[in-house]
C-alpha positions as CSV (number, residue, x, y, z in Angstrom):
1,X,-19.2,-0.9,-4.4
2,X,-18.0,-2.9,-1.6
3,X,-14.1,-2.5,-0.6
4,X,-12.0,-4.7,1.3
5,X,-8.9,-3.6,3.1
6,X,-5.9,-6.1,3.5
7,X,-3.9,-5.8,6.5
8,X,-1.3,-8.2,7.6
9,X,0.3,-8.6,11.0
10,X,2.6,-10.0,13.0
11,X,3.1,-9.1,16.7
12,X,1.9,-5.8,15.5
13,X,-0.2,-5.0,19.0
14,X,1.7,-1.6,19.2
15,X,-0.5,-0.3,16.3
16,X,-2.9,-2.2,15.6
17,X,-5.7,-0.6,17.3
18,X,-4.8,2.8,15.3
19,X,-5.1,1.0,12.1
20,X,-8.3,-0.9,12.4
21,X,-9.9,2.0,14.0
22,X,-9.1,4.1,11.3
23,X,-11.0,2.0,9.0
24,X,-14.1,1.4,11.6
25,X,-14.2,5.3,11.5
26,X,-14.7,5.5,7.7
27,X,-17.6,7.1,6.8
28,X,-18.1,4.6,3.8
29,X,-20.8,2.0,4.3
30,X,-19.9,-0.8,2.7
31,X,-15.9,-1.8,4.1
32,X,-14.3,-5.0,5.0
33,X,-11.6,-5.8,6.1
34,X,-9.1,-8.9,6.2
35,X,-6.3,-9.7,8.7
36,X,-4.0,-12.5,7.9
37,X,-1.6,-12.9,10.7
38,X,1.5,-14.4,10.2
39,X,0.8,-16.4,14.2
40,X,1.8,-13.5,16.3
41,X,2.5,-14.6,19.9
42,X,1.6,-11.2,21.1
43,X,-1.8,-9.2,21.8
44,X,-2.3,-8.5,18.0
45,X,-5.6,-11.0,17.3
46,X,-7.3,-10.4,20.9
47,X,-7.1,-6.6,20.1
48,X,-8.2,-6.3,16.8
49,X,-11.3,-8.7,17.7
50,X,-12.2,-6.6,20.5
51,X,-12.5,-3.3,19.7
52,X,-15.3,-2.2,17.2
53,X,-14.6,-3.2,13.6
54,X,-15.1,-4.5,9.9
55,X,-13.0,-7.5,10.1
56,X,-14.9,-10.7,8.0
57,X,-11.9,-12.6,7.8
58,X,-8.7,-13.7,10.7
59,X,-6.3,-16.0,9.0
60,X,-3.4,-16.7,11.1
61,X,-0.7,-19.1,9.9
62,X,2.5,-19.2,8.8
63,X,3.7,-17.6,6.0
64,X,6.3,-16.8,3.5
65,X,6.7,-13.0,4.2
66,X,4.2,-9.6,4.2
67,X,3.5,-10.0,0.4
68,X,2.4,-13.8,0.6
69,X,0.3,-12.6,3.3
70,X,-0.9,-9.3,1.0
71,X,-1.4,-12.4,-1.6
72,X,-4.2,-14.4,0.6
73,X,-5.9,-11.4,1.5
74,X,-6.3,-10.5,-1.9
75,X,-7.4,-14.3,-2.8
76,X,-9.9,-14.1,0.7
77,X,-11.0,-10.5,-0.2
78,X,-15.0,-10.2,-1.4
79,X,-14.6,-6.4,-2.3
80,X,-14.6,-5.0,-6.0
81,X,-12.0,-3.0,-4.8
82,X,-9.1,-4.0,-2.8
83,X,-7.1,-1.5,-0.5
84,X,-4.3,-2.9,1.7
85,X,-3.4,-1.0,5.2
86,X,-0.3,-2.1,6.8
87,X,-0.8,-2.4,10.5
88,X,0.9,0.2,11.7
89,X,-0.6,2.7,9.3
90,X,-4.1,4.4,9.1
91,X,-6.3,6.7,7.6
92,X,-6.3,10.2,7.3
93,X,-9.2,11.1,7.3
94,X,-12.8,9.4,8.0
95,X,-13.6,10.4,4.3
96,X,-10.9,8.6,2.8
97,X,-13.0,5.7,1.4
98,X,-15.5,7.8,0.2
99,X,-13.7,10.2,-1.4
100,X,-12.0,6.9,-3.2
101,X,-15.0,5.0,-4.4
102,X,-16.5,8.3,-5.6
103,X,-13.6,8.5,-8.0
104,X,-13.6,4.7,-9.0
105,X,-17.2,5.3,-10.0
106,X,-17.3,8.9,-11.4
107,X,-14.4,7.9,-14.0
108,X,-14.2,3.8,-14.4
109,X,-11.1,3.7,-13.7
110,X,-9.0,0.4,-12.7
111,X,-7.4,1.9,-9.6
112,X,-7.1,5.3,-7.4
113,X,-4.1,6.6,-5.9
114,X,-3.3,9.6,-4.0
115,X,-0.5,11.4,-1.3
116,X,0.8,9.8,1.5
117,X,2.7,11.4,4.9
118,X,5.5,9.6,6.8
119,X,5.0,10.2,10.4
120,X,6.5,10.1,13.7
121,X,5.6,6.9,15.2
122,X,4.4,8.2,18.5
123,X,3.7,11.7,17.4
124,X,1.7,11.0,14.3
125,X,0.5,14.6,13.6
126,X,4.4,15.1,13.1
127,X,4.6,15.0,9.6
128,X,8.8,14.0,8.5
129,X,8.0,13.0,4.6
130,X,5.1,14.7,2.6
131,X,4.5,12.3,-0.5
132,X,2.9,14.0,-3.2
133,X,2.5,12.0,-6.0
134,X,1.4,14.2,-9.3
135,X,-0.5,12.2,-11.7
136,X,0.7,9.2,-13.6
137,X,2.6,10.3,-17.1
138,X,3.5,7.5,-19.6
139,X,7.1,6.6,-19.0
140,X,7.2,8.0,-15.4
141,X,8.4,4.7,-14.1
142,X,11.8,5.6,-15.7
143,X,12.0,8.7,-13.9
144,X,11.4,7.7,-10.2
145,X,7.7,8.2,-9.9
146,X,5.6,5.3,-8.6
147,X,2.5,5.8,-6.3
148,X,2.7,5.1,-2.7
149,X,1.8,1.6,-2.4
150,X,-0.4,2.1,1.0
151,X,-2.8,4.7,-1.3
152,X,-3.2,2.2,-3.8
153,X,-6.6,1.0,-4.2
154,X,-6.9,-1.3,-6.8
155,X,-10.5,-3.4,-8.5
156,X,-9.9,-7.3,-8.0
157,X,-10.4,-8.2,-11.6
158,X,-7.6,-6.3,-12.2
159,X,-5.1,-9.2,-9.7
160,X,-7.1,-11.3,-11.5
161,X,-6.4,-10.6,-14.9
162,X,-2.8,-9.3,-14.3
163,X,-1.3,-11.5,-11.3
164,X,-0.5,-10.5,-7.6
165,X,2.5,-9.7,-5.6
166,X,5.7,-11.5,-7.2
167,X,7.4,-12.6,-3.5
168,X,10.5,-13.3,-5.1
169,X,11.0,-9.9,-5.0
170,X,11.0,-9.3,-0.7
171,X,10.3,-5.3,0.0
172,X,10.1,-4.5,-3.7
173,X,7.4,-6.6,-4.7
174,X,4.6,-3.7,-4.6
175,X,6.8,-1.2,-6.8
176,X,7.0,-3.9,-9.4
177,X,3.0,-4.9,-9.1
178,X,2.1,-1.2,-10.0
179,X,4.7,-1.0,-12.7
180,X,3.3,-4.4,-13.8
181,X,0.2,-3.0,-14.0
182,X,0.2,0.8,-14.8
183,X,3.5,0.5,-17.0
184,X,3.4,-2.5,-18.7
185,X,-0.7,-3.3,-18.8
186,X,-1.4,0.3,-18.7
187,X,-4.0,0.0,-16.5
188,X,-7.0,3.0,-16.4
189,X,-5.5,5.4,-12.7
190,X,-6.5,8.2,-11.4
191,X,-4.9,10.5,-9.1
192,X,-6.3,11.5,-6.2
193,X,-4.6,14.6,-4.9
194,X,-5.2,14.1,-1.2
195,X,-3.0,12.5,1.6
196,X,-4.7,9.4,1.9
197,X,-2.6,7.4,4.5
198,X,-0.4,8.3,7.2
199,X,2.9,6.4,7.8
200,X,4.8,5.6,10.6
201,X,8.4,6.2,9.4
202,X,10.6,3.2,9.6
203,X,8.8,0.3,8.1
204,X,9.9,-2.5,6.2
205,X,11.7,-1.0,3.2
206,X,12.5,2.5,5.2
207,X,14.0,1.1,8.4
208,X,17.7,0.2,7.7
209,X,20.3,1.2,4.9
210,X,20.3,-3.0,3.8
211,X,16.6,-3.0,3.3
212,X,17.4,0.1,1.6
213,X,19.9,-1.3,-0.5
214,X,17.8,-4.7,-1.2
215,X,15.0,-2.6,-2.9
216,X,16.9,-0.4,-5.2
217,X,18.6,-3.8,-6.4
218,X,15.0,-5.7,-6.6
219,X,13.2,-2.6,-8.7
220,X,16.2,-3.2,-11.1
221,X,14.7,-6.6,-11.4
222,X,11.5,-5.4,-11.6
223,X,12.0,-3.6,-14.9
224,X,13.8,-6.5,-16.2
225,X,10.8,-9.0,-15.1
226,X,8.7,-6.8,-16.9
227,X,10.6,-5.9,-20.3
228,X,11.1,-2.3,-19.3
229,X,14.4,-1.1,-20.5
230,X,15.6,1.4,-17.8
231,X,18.7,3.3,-17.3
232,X,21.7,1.9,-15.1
233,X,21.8,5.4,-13.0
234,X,18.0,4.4,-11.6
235,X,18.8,3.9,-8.5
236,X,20.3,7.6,-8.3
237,X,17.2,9.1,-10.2
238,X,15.0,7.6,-7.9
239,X,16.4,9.0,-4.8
240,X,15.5,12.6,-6.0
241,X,12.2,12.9,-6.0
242,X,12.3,11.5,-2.1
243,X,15.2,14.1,-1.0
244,X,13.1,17.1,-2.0
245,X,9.9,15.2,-0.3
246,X,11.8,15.7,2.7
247,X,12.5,19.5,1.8
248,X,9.1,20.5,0.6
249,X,6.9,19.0,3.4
């Protein structure tokens, strides 16, 4: 089974080296990987061409935000199975891949999930968040729980049959494309109970209280998108589970 990994950039030459090496490390064979650069002025596209790699694919052009970008990787990616690595994340481990296709095929399943760590973004084997995210229950939406989205490895027939990233939606739009497709399509996952990524902590939808604020308003949408009746106290319920990932890690 081939996999592609989607990762879009912009200015991102911090990191990027960290992230594309992680997936040149894999010990899995058969791994590509697409950049789509939103036309970083910075170092970004001559790093990640020359160091070692699996990249098939350099788009750079403008575009309408990290999930329209997500959106042409997925549309340029020639993989069964479609991974998406954010540029200033990587890997855990060189077995990651492995460990992830072995499950697709062992079980048939639609898509693969698993744990993810926030890190420090210079000290990286500083852990400051342990995500552990249990297997999927019917309902569990409702009660806070959603995957990571960085550990989510999905088939393509599956965007295919079901849609990809709503970008109305800004930093929400990957919790409403898993609830779209393990809530409402009920999708065949399996839980793999391993810390798949690491994360450097403050990203997109963790690095100020308004991005904060935007996504707990935009996951409200995403239940009403989707004809998922949810309670009004969401919001609250879904803060929770991520205060005692804090304690238990």
């Amino acid at each position: 089974m081939e996999v592609t990994i989607i990762t879009a950039t912009y200015n991102s030459e911090r990191y990027i080296v960290d992230c594309v090496e992680s997936i040149n490390n894999q010990e899995y064979p058969n791994i590509t990987q697409v950049i789509i650069d939103g036309v970083s002025t910075d170092k970004t596209l001559e790093l990640a061409k020359n160091i070692p790699n699996r990249i098939t694919s350099i788009i750079s052009e403008k575009d309408k935000g990290i999930y329209d970008a997500m959106n042409k990787g997925i549309h340029n990616a020639n993989g069964s199975i479609v991974g998406i690595l954010n540029s200033d994340d990587f890997y855990a481990s060189q077995d990651v891949i492995a460990k992830v296709v072995s499950l697709f095929e062992k079980t048939g399943c639609d898509a693969v999930y698993g744990n993810l760590d926030f890190v420090d973004a210079e000290k990286t084997d500083k852990v400051i968040r342990h995500w552990n995210s249990k297997a999927y229950k019917t309902g569990g939406f409702q009660k806070g729980w959603h995957p990571p989205h960085p550990t989510f490895f999905v088939k393509k027939e599956i965007y295919e049959k079901y849609g990809v990233f709503n970008t109305s939606l800004n930093v929400s739009a990957d919790f409403e494309l898993m609830l779209r497709f393990i809530e409402k399509h009920r999708i065949h996952v399996e839980y793999l109970d391993e810390t798949l990524v690491k994360m450097r902590y403050g990203g997109e939808s963790t690095g100020s209280l308004s991005k904060i604020i935007e996504g707990n308003r935009n996951v409200m949408k995403a239940f009403k998108i989707n004809g998922i009746s949810v309670s009004p106290f969401y919001p609250i319920v879904r803060l929770l589970p991520k205060i005692k990932q804090f304690i238990k890690r």
